[in-house]
Phi, psi and omega in degrees: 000127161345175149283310184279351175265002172286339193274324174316300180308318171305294197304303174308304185304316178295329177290328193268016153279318171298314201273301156002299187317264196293006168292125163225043191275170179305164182031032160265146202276321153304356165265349194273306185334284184327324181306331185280349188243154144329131173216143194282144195269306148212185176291132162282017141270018178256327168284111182275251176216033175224150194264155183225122173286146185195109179265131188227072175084026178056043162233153148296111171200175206239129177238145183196177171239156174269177164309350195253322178128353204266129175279139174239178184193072182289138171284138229271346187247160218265146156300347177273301154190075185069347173344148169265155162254068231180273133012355212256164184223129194304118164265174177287319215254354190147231188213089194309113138347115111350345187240322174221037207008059178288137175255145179235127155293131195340305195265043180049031181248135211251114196278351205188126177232106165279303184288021153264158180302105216314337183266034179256181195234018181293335186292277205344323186269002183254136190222120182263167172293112191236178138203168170273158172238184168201145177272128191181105179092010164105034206212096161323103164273147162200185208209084174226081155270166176302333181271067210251336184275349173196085177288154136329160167295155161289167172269100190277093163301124208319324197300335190275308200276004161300123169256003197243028158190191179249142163230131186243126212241146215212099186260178160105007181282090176247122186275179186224012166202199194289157187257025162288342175276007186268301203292298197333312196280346171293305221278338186230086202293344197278002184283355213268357190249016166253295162345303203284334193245348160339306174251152174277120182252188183198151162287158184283170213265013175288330207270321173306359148271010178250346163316151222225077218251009147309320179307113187225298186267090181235009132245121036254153215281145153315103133247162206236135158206125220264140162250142194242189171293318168270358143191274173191159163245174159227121170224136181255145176224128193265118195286189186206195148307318210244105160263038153256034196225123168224154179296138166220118158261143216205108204235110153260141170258175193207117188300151349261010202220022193231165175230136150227171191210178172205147169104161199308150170028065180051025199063005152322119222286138283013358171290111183222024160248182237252344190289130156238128131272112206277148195205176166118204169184231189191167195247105176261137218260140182274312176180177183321357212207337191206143148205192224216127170279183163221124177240155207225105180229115166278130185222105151256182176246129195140350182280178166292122157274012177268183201283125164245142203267132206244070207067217237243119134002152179275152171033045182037051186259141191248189179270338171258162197311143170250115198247153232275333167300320218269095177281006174301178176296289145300136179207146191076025186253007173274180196060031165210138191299300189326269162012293173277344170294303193313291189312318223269328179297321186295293197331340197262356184092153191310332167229108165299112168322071197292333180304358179240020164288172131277071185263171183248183167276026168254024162245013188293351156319312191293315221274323177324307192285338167259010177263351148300310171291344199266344155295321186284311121020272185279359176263341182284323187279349184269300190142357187254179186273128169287159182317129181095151348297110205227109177271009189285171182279111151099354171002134167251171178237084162280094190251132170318101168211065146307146226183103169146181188292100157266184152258154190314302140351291202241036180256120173236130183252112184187176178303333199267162212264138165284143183343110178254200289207351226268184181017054137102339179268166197095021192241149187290123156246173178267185201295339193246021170081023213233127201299113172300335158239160190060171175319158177277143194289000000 
């Protein structure tokens, strides 16, 4: 083969890899991937006792409880004649049609024809679109892969299973375009001291005697980027005042839908302090064109308790002036990190034309994250579990999100997780170790 038909060849694969990425419908090769992992459905304060319509992976489906509290998860029209089960009316045993009342059960199985004849056998022949779910961290889950009649465990991300705080969980962020342009921009943390860095922020000011303004060259951020057992991280490490002392910050995915972080506004520079809030969240993906943020923060006590904008601003106002010309779509939207991710994201379009980048090396995040999805990809297409499907029973999902002062010594830039938060740490204390904020332990 030629040099230039090596390339031609080269060239087809990376594109029909671009056309891959971002689907995530049934019999797509990024949607059967996507199929392999749990994914969140809603809060489970939010299903009551009304059935909820829920586009899933570009499927249609009606999420609900039965009379018993058993979460179910049904393709949304009815098989007799189409009816939405949007529209259903709940029992104890499942979820009645509104129009001629065939019942269904959690696993689709239709339990009940009041207008056929009591000997007929038509309910038998009937299977409705079901999957399975679970309930599990205040969070409706489900698993609609091929294996659906025996899923893998779910993967339990650590931040939901933490007792040592209140977590708080925050839905209803529905985007407008794919939701690879949400993960790409996690993998490509260096957008965070220019985007990011537009308005001059500070940490607030009860936190600037614990800030740490020895920290000086952090633009553009050092980074390091590890691909781990649950997806990758990005980490920046920061000279200090002291050199046996270094700054570490720590942004991880957790395949394919979770982001975490720690520290004031996702740790962003000017954050150079010891405080971790555990933070981030995960994505329910609706269909090639829209998902849903679901966002997740642990507060414990000893953490800063002052006000931090918790996602997307009231009326998408940003810190700066809005000015009465200024006819963009947005307008007045710089000085809030959420905001400025939003804006910059829609901008790129709903499935963005990746075949027209440049990237440099301040992309090497991106590019990591997509040879990862693109390993997840081919192994699903192979017959194996893509990364992160894990089959043992109770898996907890641990993830890297360090945030803080190490010593040099005791510094590991690798696949395996740095000390995390847990007993107490990560909390500002004074010189005698004794927590500056919140009660005393």
């Amino acid at each position: 083969m030629t040099e230039s038909k090596a390339e031609n060849v080269g060239q087809s694969a990376y594109q029909k890899l671009l056309d891959d990425l971002p689907r995530t419908g049934p019999g797509s090769r990024g949607g059967e991937m996507l199929r392999r992992y749990w994914h969140p459905v809603c809060l489970s304060a939010n299903l009551t006792d009304i059935p909820i319509a829920v586009r899933m992976l570009c499927e249609d489906l009606v999420v609900f409880r039965d009379g018993k509290g058993r979460p179910g998860l049904l393709g949304i029209h009815c098989p007799h004649r189409l009816a939405s089960l949007e529209y259903g009316q709940v029992r104890e045993d499942g979820l009645m049609c509104s129009y001629h009342g065939w019942r269904y059960d959690t696993q689709g199985r239709c339990i009940d024809q009041p207008l056929e004849p009591r000997d007929s056998d038509l309910k038998s022949k009937i299977r409705h679109l079901w999957y399975p779910v679970e309930e599990w961290g205040g969070v409706i889950w489900t698993y609609m892969g091929s294996e659906k009649e025996n899923p893998p465990p779910l993967q339990k991300i650590d931040v939901l299973a933490r007792t040592d705080g209140d977590v708080k969980l925050v839905d209803g962020d529905v985007r407008n375009y794919n939701y690879l342009n949400w993960m790409e921009n996690f993998a490509d943390m260096g957008h965070a001291v220019v985007l990011h860095g537009l308005q001059i922020r500070d940490v607030p000011e009860e936190l600037k005697p614990y800030n740490d303004y020895s920290i000086k060259n952090w633009t553009p951020l050092p980074l390091e980027h590890v691909e781990t057992e649950f997806g990758m991280k990005t980490v920046a490490v920061l000279d200090t005042g002291d050199p046996e002392v270094k700054f570490v910050n720590t942004w991880s995915m957790a395949m394919p839908i979770h982001w975490r972080f720690s520290g004031i506004r996702s740790g962003f520079p000017p954050d150079f302090t010891d405080e971790r809030q555990e933070g981030g969240g995960m994505i329910r993906i609706i269909d090639d064109t829209h998902f849903e943020l679901i966002r997740y923060n642990l507060f414990r006590n000893g953490n800063f308790p002052g006000p931090i904008v918790f996602g997307l601003p009231p009326g998408l106002k940003g810190t700066t002036e809005k000015k009465a010309h200024d006819k963009r779509p947005y307008s007045g939207w710089e000085g809030v990190p959420a905001l400025e991710d939003l804006v910059l994201q829609e901008s790129q379009g709903d499935i963005p034309e990746r075949r027209l980048e440049h990237l440099g090396t301040s992309d090497r995040g991106v590019i990591m994250m997509r040879r990862i999805w693109h390993k997840s990809i081919e192994d699903v297409a192979t017959g194996k579990d893509p990364k992160g499907v894990e089959r043992k029973q109770n898996g907890m999902l641990e993830v890297d999100t360090f945030h803080g002062h190490v010593k040099v010594n005791e510094l590991k830039i690798g696949p395996e997780n740095m000390p995390s938060s847990r007993d107490g740490q990560g909390l500002i204390r004074d010189k005698e170790g004794k927590l500056v904020f919140g009660e005393p332990s």
